[in-house]
C-alpha positions as CSV (number, residue, x, y, z in Angstrom):
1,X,48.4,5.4,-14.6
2,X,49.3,5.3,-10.8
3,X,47.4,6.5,-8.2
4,X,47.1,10.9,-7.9
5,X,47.4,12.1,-4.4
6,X,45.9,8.7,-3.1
7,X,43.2,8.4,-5.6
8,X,42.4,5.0,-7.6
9,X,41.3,4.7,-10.7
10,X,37.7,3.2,-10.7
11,X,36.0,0.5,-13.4
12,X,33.3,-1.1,-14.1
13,X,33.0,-5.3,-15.3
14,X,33.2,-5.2,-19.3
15,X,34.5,-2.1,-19.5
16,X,38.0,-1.6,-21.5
17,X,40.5,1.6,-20.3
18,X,41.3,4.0,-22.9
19,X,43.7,2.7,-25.7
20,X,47.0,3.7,-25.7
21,X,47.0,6.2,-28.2
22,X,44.2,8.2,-26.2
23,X,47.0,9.0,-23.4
24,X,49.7,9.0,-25.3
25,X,51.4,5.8,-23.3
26,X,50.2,2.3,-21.9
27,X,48.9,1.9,-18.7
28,X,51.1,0.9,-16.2
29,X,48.4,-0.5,-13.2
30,X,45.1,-2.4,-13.1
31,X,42.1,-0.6,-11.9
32,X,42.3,-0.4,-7.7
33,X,38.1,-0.9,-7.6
34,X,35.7,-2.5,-9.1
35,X,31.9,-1.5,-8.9
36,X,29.0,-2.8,-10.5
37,X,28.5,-0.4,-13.7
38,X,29.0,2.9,-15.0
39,X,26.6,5.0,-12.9
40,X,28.6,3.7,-9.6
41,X,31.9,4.5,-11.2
42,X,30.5,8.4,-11.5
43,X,29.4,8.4,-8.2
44,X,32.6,7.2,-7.2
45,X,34.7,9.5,-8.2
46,X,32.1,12.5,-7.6
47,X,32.5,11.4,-4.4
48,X,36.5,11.8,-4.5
49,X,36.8,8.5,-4.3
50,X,39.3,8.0,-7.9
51,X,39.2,9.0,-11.2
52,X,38.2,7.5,-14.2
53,X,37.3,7.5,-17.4
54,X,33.6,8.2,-18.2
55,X,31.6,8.3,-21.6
56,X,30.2,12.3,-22.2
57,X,26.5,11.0,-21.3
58,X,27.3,9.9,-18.3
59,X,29.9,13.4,-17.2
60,X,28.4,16.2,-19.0
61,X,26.0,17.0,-15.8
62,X,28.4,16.7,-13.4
63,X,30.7,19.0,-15.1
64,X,27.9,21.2,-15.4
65,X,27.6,21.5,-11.6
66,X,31.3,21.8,-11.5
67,X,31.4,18.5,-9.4
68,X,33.7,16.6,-12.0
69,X,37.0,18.1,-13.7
70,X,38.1,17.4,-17.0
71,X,41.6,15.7,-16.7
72,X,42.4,14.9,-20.3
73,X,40.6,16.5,-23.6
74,X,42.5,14.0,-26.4
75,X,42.5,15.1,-29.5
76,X,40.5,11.9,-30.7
77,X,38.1,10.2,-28.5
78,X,38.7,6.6,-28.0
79,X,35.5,4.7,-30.0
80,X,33.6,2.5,-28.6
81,X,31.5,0.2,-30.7
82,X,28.0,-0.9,-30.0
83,X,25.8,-3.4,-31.5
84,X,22.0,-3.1,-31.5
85,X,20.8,-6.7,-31.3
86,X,17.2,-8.5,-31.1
87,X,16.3,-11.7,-31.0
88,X,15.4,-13.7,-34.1
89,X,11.3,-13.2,-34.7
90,X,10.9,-10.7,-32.4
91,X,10.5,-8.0,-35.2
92,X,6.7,-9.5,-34.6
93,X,6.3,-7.3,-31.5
94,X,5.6,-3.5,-32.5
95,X,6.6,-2.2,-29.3
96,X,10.3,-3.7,-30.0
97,X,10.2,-2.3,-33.4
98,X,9.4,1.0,-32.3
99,X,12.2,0.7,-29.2
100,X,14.9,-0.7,-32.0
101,X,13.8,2.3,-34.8
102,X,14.0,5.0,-31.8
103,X,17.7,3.7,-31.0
104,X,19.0,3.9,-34.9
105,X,17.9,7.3,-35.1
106,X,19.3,8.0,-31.9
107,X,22.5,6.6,-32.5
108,X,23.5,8.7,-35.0
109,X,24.0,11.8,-32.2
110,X,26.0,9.5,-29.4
């Protein structure tokens, strides 16, 4: 993916691009910028700084407002697994039982 009209693709540390099969071919360069996380990365490229590629959460508002365009609509979204972790014993704290029980049942609509 090379840069369009002089934009750069925009990351975020830990965060993989899209799999081949998503676009149809391998990616060609490295990310031109780096920021800190995800909500950077949007305001980025709302901005018109790049382009990227952003998780539905995180661009369904800003397409909304008609500040972001869809680029690409695949056929099947890349997946992206998640672990929900705790640490050993702290199923002794209610307040991180109710946090972890609020996050299964929410999971099952990301």
């Amino acid at each position: 993916m090379s840069p369009v009209g002089g934009l750069r693709p925009f990351t975020a540390p830990g965060i993989r691009p899209p799999a081949p099969p998503v676009l149809g071919k391998q990616l060609s360069t490295e990310a031109a910028v780096t920021v800190p996380n995800l909500y950077a990365v949007v305001s980025a490229v709302a901005a018109g700084s790049g382009y990227s590629v952003l998780p539905r959460s995180l661009r369904q508002d800003y397409f909304a407002a008609g500040t972001l365009a869809l680029l690409h609509d695949p056929d099947e979204p890349p997946l992206n697994t998640l672990f929900l972790v705790q640490r050993p014993g702290a199923e002794a704290n209610p307040d991180v039982v109710r946090v972890r029980d609020a996050l299964r049942h929410a999971a099952f609509t990301w």
